[in-house]
N, C-alpha and C positions, 0 to 999 in steps of 0.2 A: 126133072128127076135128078137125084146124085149125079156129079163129076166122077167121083171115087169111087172104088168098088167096098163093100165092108172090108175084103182082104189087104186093099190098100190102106184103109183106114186105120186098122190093128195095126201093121205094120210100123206105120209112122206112128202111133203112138209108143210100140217099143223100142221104136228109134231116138226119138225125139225126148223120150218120156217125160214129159209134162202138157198138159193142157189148161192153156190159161182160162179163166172164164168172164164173161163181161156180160152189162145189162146196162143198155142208157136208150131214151125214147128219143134221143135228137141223132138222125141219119148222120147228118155231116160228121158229128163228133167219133160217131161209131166207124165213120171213113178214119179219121186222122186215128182212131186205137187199132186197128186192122192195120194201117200202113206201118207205123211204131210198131208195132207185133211181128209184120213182114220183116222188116228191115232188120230187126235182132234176130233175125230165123227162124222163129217160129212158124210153124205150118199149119197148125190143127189150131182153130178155136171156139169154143163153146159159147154160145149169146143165148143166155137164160131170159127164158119164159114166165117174166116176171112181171110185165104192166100191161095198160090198156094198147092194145091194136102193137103187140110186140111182132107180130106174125108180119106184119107188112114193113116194120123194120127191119127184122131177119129178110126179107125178100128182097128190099134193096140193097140191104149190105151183100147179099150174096151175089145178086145180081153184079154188082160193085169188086168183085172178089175175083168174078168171072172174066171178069174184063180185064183189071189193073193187076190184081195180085192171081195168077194163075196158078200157081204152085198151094194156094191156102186152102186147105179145108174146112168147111166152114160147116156146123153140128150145132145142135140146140139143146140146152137142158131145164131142166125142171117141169118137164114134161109127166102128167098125172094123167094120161087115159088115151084111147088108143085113134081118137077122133082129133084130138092136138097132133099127136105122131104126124099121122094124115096128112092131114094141113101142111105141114112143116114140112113134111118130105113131098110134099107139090110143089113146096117152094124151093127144092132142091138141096134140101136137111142131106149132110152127106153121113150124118151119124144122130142118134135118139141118146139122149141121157136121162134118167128119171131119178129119183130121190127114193123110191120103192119100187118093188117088184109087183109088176102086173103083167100077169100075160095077156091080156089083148092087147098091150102094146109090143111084146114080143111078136104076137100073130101078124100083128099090120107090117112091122118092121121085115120078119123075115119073110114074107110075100112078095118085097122088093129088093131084099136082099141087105138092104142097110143095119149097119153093126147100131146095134140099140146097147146102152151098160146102163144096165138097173142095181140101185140102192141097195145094196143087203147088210144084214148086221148079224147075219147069222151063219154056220156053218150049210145049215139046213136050206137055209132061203140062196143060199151060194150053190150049193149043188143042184136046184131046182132049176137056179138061170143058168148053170148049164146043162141040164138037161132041156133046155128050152131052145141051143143053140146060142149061148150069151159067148162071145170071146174075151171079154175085159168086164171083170165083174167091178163095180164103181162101190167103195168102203163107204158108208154114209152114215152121220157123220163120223169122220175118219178120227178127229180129235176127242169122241167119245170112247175110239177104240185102240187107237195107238197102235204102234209097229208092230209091240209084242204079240195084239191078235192077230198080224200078217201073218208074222212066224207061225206061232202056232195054228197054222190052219195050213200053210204051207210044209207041213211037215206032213199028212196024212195024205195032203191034198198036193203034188209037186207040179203038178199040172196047170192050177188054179191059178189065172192070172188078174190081180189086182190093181184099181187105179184109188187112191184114197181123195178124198173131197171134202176140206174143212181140216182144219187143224197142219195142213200145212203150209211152211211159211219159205223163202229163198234164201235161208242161211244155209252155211254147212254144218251144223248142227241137227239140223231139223230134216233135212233133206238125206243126211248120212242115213241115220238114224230109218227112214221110209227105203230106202234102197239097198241098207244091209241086210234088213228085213225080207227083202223079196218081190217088191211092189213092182209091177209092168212100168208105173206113169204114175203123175201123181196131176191131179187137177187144183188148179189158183187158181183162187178169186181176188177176194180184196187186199191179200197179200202181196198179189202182185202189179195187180191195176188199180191202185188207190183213189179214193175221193178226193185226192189231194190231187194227186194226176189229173183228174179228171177236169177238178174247178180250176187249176191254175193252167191247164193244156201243155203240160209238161210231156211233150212226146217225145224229144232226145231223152229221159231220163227213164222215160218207159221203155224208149229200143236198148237202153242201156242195161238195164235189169232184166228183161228178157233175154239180151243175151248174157249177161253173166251166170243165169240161174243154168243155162243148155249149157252152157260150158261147165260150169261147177256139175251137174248130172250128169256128160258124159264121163267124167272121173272117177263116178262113183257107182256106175252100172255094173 
C-alpha cells in the first residue's frame, strides 16, 4: 500500500512544485535516476506506464525507494483504466496520473485514498475531476494549452489547482511563464531526464538540473 497519504502527496507537490517523470525497462538504471533525483531534492516522481512488464519495474524501484531514499515518493503515470491503478497501487503507487479522465480510475483510487490527477483539456472535464475528488488537476497536453488557458480558467475557477504535463521545459522562461499563470506543479519528462542522460549515465548532471529547476521554482511561486 502507499507510504504517503494523498494529503501528503498534494502537499509536496505544492511545495516542491515539479514532478519529474521517467520510463526505462532496466531496474538498475531506474536505481542510479531515483538516486540523482534524490540527491538534487527532488521527492515526488512519476515512472510512466509505458513498456512490457513496467509494473514489476515500478515494484522494484519502489521497493528500492523504501529502503534507500525514504523521503521519495514514488507515483505512476499514464495510467488508462482502473484495473492498472490497481496493480500499481498493490505495488505501493503513492499517487495515479492518467493522460484522460476516467472515473473508474478515480473510483479504485479514492477507495484507497491515493491522490490520482487525470488529463483534462477542458474547463468541463476539470470541474468533473473535481467533483470526483481530484486535488491536482494534470493539463494534458500542456503545450497544446499554454499558461494562458491556466489563467483563464483560474480566473472563474480560483480554487482549481493545476499540474501542466508536455510543453514544459527548466528555463526561466518557460517555467516563469507556467507559474505566473497559476500552475500548483508542473510535471517533466524528457526535458528534464534526457536520452542523452540516460545513454551516457550522466547522473551529476542530472542531480544538477534538478536541483537548479527547485531552486529556479521556489523564486517564482
Amino acid at each position: 500500500m502507499a507510504r504517503f497519504t494523498r494529503i501528503q502527496v498534494a502537499q509536496k507537490m505544492a511545495e516542491q512544485g515539479m514532478v519529474p517523470l521517467f520510463y526505462h525497462a532496466d531496474v538498475e538504471l531506474g536505481k542510479q535516476v531515483l538516486s540523482a533525483c534524490y540527491k538534487g531534492g527532488a521527492r515526488l516522481l512519476e515512472f510512466t506506464n509505458r513498456g512490457e512488464y513496467a509494473h514489476e519495474v515500478f515494484g522494484e524501484l519502489n521497493k528500492f525507494c523504501a529502503k534507500e531514499l525514504p523521503e521519495m515518493i514514488m507515483g505512476v503515470g499514464s495510467v488508462t483504466d482502473a484495473g492498472s491503478a490497481s496493480l500499481y497501487m498493490q505495488l505501493g503507487a503513492n499517487f495515479v496520473v492518467t493522460p484522460v479522465l476516467r472515473e473508474d480510475i478515480a473510483f479504485a483510487c479514492n477507495r484507497r485514498k491515493v491522490l490520482w490527477s487525470p488529463g483534462c483539456g477542458s474547463l468541463t472535464e476539470i470541474c468533473r475531476a473535481e467533483e470526483l475528488g481530484c486535488e491536482i488537476v494534470k493539463l494534458f497536453p500542456g503545450g497544446t494549452y499554454g499558461p494562458s488557458f491556466v489563467k483563464d480558467i483560474k480566473g472563474p475557477q480560483p480554487w482549481t489547482s493545476v499540474m501542466p504535463t508536455g510543453g514544459v521545459s527548466p528555463t526561466l522562461e518557460n517555467l516563469k511563464g507556467w507559474f505566473d499563470a497559476g500552475v500548483t506543479c508542473v510535471g517533466m519528462g524528457s526535458q528534464m531526464i534526457s536520452s542523452d542522460i540516460l545513454k551516457n549515465q550522466s547522473y551529476d548532471v542530472l542531480e544538477k538540473r534538478i536541483a537548479d529547476a527547485l531552486a529556479l521554482i521556489q523564486t517564482l511561486k
